[in-house]
DSSP file (Angstrom, degrees, kcal/mol; ACC not computed):
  #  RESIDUE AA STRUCTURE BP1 BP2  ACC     N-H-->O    O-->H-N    N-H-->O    O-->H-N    TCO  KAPPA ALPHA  PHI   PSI    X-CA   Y-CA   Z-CA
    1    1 A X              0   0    0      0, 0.0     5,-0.1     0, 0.0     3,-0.0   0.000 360.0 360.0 360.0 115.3    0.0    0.0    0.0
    2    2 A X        -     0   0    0      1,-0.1     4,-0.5     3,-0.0     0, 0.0  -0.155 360.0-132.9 -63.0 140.0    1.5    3.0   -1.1
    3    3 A X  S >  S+     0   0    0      1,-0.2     3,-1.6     2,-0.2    -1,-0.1   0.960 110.1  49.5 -79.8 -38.7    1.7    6.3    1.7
    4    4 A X  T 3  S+     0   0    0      1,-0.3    -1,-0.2    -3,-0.0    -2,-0.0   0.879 105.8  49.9 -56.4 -33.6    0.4    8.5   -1.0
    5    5 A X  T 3  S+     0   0    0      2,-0.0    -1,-0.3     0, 0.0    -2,-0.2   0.605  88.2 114.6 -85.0 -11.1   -2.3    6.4   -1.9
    6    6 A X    <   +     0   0    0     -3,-1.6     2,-0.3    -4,-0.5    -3,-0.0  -0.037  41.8 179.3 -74.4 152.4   -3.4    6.2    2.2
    7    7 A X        -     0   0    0      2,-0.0     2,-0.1    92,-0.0    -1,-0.0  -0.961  30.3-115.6-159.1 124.9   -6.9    7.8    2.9
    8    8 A X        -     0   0    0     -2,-0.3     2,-0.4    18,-0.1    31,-0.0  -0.540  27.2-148.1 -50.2 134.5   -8.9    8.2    6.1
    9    9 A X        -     0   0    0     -2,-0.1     2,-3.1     2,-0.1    90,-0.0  -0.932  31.1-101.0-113.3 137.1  -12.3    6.2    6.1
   10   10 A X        +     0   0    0     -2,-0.4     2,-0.5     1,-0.1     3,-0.2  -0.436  64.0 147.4 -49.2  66.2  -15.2    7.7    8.1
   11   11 A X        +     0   0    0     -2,-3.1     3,-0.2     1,-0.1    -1,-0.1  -0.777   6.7 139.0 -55.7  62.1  -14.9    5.6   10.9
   12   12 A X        +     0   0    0     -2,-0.5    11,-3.7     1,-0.3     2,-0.5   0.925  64.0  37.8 -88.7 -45.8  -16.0    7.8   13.6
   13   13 A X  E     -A   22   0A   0      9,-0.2     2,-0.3    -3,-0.2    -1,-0.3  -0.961  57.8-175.6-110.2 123.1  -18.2    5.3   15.8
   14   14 A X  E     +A   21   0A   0      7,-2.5     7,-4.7    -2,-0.5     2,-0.3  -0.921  11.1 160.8 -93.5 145.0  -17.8    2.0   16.5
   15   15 A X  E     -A   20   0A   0     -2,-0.3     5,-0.2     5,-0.3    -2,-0.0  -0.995  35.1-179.1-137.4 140.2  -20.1   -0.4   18.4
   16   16 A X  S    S-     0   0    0      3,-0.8     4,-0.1    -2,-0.3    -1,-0.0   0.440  73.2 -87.7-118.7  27.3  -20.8   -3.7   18.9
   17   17 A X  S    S+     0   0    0      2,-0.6    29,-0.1     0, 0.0     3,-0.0  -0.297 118.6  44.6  83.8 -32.4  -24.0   -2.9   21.5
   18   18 A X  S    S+     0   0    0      1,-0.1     2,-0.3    27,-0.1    -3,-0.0   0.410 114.9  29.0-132.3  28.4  -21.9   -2.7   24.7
   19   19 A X        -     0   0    0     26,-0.2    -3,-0.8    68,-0.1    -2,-0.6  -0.970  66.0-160.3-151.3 169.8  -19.0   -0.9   24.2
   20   20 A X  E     -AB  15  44A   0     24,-2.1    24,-0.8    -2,-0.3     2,-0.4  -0.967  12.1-143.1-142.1 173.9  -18.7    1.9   21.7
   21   21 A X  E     -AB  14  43A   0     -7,-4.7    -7,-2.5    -2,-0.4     2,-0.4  -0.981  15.5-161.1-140.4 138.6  -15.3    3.3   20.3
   22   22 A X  E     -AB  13  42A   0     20,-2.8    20,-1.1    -2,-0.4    -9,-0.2  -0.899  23.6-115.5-115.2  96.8  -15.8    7.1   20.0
   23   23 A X  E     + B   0  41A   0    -11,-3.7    18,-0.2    -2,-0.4     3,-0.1   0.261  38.8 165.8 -43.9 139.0  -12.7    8.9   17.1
   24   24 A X  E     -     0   0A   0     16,-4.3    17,-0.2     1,-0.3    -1,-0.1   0.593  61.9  -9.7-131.5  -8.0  -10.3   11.3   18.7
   25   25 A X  E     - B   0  40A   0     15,-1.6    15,-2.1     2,-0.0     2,-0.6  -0.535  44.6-148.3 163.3 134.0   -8.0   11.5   16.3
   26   26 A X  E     - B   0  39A   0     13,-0.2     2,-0.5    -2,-0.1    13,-0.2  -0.931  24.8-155.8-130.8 129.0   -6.6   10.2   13.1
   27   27 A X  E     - B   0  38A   0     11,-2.8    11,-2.0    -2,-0.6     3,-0.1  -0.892   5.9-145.4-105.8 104.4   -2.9   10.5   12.7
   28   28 A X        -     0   0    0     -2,-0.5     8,-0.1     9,-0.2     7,-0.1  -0.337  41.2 -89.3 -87.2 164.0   -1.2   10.6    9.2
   29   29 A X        -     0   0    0    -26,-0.1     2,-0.4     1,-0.1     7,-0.2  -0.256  21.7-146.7 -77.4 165.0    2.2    8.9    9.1
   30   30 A X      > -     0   0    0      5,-0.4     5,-2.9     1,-0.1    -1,-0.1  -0.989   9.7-166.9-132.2 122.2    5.2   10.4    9.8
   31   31 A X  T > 5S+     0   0    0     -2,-0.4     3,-1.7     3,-0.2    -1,-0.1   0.785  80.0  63.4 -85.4 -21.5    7.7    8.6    7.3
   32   32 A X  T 3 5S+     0   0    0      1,-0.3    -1,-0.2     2,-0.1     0, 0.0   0.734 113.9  34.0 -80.3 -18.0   11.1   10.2    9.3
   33   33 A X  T 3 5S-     0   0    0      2,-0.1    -1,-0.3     0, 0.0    -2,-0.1  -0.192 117.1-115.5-123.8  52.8   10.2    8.6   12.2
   34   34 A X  T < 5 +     0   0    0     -3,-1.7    -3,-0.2     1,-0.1     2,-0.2   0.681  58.7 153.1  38.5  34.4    8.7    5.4   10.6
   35   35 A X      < -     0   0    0     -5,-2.9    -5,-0.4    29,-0.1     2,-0.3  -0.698  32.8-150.4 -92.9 150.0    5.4    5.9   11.8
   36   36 A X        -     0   0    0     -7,-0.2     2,-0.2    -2,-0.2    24,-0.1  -0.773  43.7 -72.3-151.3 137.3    2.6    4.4    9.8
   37   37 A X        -     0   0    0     -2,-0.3    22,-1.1    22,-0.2    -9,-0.2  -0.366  57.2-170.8  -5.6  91.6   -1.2    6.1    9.6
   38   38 A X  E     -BC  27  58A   0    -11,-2.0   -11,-2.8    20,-0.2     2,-0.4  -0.749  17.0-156.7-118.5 140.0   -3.2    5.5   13.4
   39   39 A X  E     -BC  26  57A   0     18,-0.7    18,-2.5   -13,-0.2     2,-0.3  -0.959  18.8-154.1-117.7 119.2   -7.0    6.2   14.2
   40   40 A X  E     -BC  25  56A   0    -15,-2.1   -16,-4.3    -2,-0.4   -15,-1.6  -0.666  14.0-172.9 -77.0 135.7   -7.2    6.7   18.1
   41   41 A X  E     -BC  23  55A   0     14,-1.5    14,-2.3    -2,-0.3     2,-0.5  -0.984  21.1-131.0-138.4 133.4  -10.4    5.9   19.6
   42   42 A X  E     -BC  22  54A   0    -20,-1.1   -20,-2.8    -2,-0.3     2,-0.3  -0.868  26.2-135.2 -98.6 137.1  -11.9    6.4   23.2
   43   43 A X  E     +BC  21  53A   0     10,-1.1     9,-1.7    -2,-0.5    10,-1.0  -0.617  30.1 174.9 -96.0 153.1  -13.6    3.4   24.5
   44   44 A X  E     -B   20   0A   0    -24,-0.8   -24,-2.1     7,-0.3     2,-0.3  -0.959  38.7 -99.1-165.1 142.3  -17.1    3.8   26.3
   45   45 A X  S >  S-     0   0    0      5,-0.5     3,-3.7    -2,-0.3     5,-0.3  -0.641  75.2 -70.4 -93.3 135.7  -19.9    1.8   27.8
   46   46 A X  T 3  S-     0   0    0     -2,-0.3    -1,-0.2     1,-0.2   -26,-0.1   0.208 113.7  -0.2   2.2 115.7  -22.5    1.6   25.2
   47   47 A X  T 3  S+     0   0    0    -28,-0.2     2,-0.4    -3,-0.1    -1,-0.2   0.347 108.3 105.9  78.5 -18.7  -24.5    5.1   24.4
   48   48 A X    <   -     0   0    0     -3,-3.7    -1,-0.1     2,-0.1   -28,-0.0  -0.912  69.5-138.7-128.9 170.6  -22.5    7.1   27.0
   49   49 A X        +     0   0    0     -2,-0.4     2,-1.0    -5,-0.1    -1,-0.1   0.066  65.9 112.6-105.0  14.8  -19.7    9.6   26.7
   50   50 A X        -     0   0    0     -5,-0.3     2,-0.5    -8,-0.0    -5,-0.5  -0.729  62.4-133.8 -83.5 106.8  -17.6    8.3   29.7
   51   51 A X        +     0   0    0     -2,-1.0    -7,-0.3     1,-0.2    -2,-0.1  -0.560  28.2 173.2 -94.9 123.4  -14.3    6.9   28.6
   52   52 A X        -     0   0    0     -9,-1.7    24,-1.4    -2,-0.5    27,-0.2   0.593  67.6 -22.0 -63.4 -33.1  -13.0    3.6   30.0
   53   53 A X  E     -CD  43  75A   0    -10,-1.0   -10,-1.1    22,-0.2    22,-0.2  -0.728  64.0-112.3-165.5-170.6  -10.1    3.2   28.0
   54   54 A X  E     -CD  42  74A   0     20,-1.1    20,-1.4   -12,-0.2   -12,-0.2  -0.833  23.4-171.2-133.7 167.3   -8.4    4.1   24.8
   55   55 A X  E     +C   41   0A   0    -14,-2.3   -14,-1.5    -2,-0.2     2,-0.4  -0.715   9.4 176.6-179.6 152.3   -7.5    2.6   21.7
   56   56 A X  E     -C   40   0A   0     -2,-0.2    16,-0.9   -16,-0.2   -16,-0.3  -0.964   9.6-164.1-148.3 146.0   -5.9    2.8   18.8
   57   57 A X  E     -CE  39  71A   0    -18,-2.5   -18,-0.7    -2,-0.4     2,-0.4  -0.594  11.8-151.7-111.7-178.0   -4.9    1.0   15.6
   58   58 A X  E     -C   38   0A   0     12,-1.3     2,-0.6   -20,-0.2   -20,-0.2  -0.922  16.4-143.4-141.9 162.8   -2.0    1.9   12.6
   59   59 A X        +     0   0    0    -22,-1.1     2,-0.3    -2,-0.4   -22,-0.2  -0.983  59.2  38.4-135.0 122.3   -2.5    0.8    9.4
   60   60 A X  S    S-     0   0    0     -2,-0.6     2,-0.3   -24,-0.1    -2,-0.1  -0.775  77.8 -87.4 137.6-171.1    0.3   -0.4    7.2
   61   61 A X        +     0   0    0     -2,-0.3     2,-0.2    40,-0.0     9,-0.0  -0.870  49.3 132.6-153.4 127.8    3.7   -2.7    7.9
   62   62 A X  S  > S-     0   0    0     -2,-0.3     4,-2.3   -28,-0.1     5,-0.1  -0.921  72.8 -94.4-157.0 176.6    7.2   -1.9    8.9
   63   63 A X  H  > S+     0   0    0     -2,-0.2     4,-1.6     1,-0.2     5,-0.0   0.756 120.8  60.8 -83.4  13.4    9.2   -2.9   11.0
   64   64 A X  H  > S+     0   0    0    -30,-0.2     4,-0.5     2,-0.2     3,-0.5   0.998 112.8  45.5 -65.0 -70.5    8.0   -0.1   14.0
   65   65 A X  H  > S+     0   0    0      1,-0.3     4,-1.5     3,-0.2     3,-0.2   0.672 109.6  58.8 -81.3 -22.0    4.3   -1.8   13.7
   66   66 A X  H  < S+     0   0    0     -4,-2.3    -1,-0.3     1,-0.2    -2,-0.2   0.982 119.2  24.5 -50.5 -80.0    6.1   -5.3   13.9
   67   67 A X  H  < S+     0   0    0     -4,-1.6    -2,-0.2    -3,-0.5    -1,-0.2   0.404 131.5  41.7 -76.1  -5.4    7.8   -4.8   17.2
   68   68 A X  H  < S-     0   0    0     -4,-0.5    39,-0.6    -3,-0.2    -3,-0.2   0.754 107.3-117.0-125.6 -43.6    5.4   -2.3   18.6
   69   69 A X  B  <  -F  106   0A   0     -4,-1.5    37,-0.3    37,-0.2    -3,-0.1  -0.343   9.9-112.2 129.2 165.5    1.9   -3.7   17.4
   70   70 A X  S    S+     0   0    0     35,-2.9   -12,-1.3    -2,-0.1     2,-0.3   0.575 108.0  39.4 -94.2 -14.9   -1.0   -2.2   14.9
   71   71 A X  B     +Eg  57 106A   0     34,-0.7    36,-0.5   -14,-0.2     2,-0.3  -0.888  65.1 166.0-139.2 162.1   -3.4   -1.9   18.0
   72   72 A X        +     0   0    0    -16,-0.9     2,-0.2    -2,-0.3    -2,-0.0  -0.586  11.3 163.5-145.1-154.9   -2.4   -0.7   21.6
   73   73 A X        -     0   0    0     -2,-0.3     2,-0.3   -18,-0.1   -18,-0.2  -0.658  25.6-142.1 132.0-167.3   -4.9    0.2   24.0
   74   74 A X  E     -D   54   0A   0    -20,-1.4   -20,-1.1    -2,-0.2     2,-0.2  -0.935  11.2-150.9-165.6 123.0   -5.2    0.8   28.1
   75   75 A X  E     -D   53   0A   0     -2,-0.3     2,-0.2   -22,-0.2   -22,-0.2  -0.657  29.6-106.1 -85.6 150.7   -8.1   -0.1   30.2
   76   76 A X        -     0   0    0    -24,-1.4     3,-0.4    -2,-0.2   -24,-0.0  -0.853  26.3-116.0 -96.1 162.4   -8.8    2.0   33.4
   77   77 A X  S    S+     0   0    0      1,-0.3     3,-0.3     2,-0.2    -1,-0.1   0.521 109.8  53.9-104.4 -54.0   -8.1    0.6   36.0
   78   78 A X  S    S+     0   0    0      1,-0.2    -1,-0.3   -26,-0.1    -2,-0.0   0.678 117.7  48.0 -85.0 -13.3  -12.4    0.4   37.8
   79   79 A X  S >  S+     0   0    0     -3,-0.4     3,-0.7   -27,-0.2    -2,-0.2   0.267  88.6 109.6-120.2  16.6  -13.2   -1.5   34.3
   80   80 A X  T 3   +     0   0    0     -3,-0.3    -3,-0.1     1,-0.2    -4,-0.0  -0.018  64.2  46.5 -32.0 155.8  -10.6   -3.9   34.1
   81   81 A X  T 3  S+     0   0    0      1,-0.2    -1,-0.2    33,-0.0    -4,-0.0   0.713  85.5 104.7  76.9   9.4  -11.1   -7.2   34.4
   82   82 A X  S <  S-     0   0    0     -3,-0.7    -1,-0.2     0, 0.0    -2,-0.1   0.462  96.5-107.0 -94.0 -27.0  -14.8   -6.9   31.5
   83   83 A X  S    S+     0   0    0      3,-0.0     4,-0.2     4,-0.0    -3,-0.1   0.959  81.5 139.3  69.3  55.5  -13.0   -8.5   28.3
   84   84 A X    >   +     0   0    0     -5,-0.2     3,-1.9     2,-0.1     4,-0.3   0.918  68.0  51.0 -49.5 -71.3  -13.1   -4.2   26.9
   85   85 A X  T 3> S+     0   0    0      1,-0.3     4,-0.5     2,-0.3    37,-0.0   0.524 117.9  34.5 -91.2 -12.0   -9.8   -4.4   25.5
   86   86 A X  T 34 S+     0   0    0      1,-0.2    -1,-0.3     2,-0.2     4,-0.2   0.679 114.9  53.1-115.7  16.3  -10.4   -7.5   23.5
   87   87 A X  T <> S+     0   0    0     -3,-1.9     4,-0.6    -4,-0.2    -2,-0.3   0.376 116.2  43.2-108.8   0.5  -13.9   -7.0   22.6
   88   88 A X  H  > S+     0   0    0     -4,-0.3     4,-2.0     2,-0.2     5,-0.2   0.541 107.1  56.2 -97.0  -9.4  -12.7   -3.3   21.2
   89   89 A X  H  X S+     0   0    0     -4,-0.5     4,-1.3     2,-0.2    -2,-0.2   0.792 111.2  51.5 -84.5 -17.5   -9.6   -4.9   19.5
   90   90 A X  H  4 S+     0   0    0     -4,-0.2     4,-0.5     2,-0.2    -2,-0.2   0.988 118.2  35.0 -60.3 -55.1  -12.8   -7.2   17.7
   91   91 A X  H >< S+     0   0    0     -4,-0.6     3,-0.8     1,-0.3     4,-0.4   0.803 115.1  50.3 -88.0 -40.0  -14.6   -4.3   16.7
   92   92 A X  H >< S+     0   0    0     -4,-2.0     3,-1.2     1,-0.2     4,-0.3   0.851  95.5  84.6 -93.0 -37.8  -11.7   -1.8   15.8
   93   93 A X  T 3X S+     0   0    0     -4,-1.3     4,-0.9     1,-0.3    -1,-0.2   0.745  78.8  66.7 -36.7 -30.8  -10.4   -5.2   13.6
   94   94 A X  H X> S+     0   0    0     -3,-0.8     3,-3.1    -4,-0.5     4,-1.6   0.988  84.4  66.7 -54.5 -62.6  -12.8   -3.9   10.8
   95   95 A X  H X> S+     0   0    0     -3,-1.2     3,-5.7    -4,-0.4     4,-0.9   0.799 104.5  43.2 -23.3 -80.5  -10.8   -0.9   10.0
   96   96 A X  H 3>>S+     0   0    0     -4,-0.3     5,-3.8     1,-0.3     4,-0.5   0.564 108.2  57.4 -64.4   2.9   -7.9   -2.9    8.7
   97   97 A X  H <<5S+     0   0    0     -3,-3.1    -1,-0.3    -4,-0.9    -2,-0.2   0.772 112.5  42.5 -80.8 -19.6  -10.0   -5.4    6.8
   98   98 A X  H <<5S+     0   0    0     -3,-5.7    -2,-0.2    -4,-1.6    -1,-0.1   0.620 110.4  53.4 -98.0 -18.9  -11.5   -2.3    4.9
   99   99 A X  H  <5S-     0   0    0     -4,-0.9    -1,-0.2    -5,-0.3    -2,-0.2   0.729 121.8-112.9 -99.0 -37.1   -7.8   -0.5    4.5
  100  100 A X  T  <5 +     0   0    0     -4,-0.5    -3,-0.2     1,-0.1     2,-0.2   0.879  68.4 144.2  92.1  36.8   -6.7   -4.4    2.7
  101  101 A X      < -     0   0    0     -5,-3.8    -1,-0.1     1,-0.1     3,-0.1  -0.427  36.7-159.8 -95.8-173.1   -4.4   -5.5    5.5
  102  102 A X  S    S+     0   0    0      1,-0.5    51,-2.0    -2,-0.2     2,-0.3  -0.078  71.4  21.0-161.6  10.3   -4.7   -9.6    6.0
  103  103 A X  E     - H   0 152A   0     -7,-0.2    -1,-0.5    49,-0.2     2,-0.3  -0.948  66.6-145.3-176.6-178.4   -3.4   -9.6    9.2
  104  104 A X  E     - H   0 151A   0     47,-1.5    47,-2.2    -2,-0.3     2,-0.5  -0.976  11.3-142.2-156.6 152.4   -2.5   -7.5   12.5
  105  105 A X  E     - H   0 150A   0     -2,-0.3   -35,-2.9    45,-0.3   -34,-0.7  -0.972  15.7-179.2-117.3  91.3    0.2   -7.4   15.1
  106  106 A X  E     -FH  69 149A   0     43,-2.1    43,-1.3    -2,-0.5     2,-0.3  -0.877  15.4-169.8 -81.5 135.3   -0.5   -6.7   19.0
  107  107 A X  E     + H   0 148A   0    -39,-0.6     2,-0.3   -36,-0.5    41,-0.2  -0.829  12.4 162.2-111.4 176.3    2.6   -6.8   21.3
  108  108 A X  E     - H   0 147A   0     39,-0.9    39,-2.3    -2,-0.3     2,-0.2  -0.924  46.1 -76.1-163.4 175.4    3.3   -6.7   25.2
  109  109 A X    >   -     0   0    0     -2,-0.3     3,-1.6    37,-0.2    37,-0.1  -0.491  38.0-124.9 -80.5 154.6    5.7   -7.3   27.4
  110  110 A X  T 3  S+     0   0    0     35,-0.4    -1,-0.1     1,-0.2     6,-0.1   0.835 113.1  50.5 -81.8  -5.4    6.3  -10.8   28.1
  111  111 A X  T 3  S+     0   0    0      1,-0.1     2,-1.6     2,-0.1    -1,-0.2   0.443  88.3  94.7 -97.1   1.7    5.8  -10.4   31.8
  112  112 A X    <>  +     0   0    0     -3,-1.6     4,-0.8     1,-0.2     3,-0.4  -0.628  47.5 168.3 -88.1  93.6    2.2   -8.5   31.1
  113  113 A X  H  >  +     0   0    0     -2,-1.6     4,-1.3     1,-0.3    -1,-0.2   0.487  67.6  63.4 -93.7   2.9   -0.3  -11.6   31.3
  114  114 A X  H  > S+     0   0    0      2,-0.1     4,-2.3     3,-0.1    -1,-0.3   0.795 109.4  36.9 -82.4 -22.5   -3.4   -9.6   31.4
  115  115 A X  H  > S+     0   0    0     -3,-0.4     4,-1.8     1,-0.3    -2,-0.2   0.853 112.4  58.0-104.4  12.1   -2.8   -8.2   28.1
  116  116 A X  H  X S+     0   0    0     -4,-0.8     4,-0.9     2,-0.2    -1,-0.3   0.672  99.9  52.4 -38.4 -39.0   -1.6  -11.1   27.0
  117  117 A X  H  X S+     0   0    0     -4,-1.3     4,-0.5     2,-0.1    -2,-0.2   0.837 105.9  67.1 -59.1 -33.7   -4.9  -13.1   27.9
  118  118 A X  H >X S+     0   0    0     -4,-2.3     3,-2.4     1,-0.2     4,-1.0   0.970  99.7  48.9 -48.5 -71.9   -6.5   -9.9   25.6
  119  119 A X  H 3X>S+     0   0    0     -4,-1.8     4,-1.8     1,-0.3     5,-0.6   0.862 114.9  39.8 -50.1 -36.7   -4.8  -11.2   22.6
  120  120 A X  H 3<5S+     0   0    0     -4,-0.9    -1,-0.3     1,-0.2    -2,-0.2   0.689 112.3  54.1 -99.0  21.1   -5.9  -14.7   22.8
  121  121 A X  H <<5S+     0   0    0     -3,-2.4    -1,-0.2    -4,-0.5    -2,-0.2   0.679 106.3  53.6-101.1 -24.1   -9.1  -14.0   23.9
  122  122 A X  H  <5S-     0   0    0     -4,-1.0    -2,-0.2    -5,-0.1    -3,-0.1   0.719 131.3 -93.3 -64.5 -29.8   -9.5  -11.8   21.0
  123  123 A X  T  <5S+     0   0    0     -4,-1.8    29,-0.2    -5,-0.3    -3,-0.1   0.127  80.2 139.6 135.7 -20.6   -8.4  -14.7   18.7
  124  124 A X      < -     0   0    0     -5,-0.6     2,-0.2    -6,-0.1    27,-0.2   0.326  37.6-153.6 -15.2 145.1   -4.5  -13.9   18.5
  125  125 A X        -     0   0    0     25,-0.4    25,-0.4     0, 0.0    -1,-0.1  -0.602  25.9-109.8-164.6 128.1   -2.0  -16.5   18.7
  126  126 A X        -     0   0    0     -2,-0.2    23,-0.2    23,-0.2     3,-0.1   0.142  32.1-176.0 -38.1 103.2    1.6  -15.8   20.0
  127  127 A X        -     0   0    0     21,-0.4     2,-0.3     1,-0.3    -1,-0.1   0.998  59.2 -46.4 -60.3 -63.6    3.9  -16.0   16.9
  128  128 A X        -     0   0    0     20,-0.1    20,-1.3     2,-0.0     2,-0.6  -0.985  50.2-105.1-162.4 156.1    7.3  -15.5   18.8
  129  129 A X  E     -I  147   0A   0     -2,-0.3     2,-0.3    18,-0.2    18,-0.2  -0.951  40.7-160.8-109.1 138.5    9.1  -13.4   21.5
  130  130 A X  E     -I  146   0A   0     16,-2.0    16,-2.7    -2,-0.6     2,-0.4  -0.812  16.8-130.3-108.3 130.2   11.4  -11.1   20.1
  131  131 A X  E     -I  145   0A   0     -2,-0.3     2,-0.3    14,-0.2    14,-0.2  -0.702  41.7-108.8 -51.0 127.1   14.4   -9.2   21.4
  132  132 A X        -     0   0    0     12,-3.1     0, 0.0    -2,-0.4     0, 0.0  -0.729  22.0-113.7 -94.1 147.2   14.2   -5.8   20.5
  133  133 A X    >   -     0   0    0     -2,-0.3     3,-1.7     2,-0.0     6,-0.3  -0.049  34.2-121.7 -65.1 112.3   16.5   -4.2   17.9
  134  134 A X  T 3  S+     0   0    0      1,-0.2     5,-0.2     5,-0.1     6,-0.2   0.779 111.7  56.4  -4.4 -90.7   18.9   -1.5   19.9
  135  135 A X  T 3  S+     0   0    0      4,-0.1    -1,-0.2     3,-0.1     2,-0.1   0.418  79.6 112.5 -15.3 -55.6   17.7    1.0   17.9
  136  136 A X    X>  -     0   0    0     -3,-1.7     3,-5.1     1,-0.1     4,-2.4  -0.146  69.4-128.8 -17.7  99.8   14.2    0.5   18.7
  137  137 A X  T 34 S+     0   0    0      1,-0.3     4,-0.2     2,-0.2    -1,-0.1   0.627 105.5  52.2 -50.3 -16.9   12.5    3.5   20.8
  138  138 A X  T 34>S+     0   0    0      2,-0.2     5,-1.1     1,-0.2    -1,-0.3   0.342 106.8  45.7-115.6  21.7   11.2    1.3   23.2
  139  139 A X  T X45S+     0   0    0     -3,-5.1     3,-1.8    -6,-0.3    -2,-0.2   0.617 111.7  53.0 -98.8 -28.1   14.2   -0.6   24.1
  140  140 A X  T 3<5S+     0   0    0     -4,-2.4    -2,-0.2     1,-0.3    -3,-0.1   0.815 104.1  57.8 -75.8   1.4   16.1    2.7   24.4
  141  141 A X  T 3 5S-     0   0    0     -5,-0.3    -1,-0.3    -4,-0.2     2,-0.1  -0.287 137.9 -90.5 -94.3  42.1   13.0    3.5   26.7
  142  142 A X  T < 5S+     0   0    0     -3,-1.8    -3,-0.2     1,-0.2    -2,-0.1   0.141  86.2 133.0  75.5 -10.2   14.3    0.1   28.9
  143  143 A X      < +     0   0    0     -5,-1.1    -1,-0.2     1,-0.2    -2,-0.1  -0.448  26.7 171.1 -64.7 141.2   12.4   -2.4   27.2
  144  144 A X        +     0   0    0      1,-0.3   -12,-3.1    -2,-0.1     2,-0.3   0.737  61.5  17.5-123.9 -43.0   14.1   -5.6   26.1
  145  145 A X  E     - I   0 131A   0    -14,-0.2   -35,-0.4    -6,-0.1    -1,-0.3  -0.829  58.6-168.5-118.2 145.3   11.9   -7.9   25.0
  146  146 A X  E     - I   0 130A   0    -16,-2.7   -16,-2.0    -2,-0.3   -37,-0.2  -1.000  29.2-113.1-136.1 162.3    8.0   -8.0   23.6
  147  147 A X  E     -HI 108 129A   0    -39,-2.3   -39,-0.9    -2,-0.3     2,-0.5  -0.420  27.9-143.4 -37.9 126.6    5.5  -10.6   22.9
  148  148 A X  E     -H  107   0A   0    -20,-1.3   -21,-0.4   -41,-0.2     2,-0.3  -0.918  16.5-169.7-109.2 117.5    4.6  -10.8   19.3
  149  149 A X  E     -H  106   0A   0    -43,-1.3   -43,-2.1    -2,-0.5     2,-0.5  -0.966   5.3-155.8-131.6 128.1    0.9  -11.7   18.5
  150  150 A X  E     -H  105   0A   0    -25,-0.4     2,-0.8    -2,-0.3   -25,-0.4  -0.925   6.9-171.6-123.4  83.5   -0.4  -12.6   14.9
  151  151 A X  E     -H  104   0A   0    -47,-2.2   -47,-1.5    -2,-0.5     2,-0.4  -0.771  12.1-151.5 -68.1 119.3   -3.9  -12.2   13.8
  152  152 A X  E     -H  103   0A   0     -2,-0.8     2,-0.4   -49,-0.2   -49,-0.2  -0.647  10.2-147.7 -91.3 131.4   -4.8  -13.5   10.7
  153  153 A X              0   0    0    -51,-2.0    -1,-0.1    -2,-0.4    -2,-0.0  -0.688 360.0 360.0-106.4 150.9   -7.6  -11.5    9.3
  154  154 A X              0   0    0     -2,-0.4    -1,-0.2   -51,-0.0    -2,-0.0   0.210 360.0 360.0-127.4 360.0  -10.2  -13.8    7.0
């Protein structure tokens, strides 16, 4: 997929009836620092404007979204512990089927096993753990290793 050719889709609300993902901000890629197109989304219980979490996907492949993931998100802390984060990584999953990706990357740390249960409870399944490359912003931010998770989109 070509950066030139990249286009925003109206994808302002998502829902699947009990969560909703509300747009907050769609981020074109920044090629000098390998960054790849993202729509950031705040997550919400169904119908109301109180954010639970966040989340956000990137669209494309390099080797940033390899080691860093195509979807991130962050649950608070009083809604933990719902299945949110993997029933908005279901619903946000559309985007990159409509963009023409055929599969999607989450990482973590290997020692984070909640969001590791998100990924396979979303349908993930742990490719490999990777060192990360020196170079890499988030090992020079102390990280050494992350979880690699492969969803193959059909």
């Amino acid at each position: 997929m070509g950066i030139g050719m990249f286009e925003f889709k109206n994808f302002d609300l998502l829902t699947d009836g009990e969560i909703d993902l509300i747009i907050e901000d769609k981020t074109p890629s920044n090629e000098e620092k390998g960054y790849v197109p993202a729509y950031k989304y705040k997550i919400t219980l169904h119908n109301s404007k109180d954010s639970i979490g966040d989340i956000d996907i990137r669209i494309g492949y390099n080797e940033n979204t390899y080691y860093g993931g195509h979807i991130g998100y962050s649950i608070e802390k009083s809604y933990r512990g719902n299945n949110y984060a993997s029933k908005a990584c279901k619903i946000i999953k559309q985007i990159a089927i409509v963009h023409g990706m055929d599969r999607l990357i989450i990482t973590c740390n290997p020692d984070n096993f909640p969001s590791r249960r998100t990924c396979e409870k979303a349908g993930l399944k742990l490719k490999e753990i990777v060192d990360l490359p020196p170079h890499n912003e988030m090992y020079q931010n102390g990280e050494t290793q992350k979880c690699i998770y492969e969803w193959i989109l059909k």
